[in-house]
C-alpha positions, 0 to 999 in steps of 0.5 A: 646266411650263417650256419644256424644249428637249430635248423640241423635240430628240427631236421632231426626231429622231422626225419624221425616221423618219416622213418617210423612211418617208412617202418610201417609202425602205428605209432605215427600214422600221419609221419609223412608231414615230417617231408613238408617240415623238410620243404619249408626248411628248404624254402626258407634257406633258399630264401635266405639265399637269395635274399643274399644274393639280392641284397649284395647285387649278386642274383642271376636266375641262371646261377640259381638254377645251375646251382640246385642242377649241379647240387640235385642231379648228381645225388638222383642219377646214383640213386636211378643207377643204384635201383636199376641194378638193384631190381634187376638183382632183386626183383621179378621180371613184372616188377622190374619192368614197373621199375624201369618205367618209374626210372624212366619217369623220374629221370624226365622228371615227369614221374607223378605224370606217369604215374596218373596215366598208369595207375 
């Protein structure tokens, strides 16, 4: 699939949403919808991707998933080693102990499992 400008656009206008809700503002109360817009856009690349792929009898199942591994993992370990040191700088000791179950969590990828024991 070629590069589609309009598809930048409509993650721009999707992401403003998410941030003024992140802010905490009024204005935007269900803002959160904007990560589903960021789902389906998602959903429909990967397709597209993969209708390729089919299409020119490239398609492995294992290619797929090594790619969106290769492409994921690297972003969420900078992000599970950035807030570790970052809560043990800024953080109480009970707060940082809640972190490091949540890192823990995430790095299993089993985050939202943990957090219905927990809560």
């Amino acid at each position: 699939m070629k590069y589609q400008p309009h598809i930048d656009g409509l993650r721009s206008v999707a992401v403003l949403p998410v941030l003024i809700y992140h802010l905490g503002s009024p204005l935007i109360p269900g803002g959160y919808v904007g990560v589903d817009v960021f789902f389906v856009i998602s959903g429909f690349l990967i397709t597209g991707i993969l209708l390729n792929e089919v299409e020119t009898g490239n398609y492995s199942l294992l290619k797929f998933y090594k790619r969106r591994i290769l492409r994921i993992l690297p972003a969420l370990a900078a992000v599970l080693i950035a807030t570790f040191f970052l809560s043990h700088l800024l953080l109480f000791d009970a707060e940082r102990q809640e972190v490091g179950r949540s890192i823990v969590a995430t790095g299993f990828v089993a985050q939202r499992l943990v957090e219905g024991f927990i809560s």
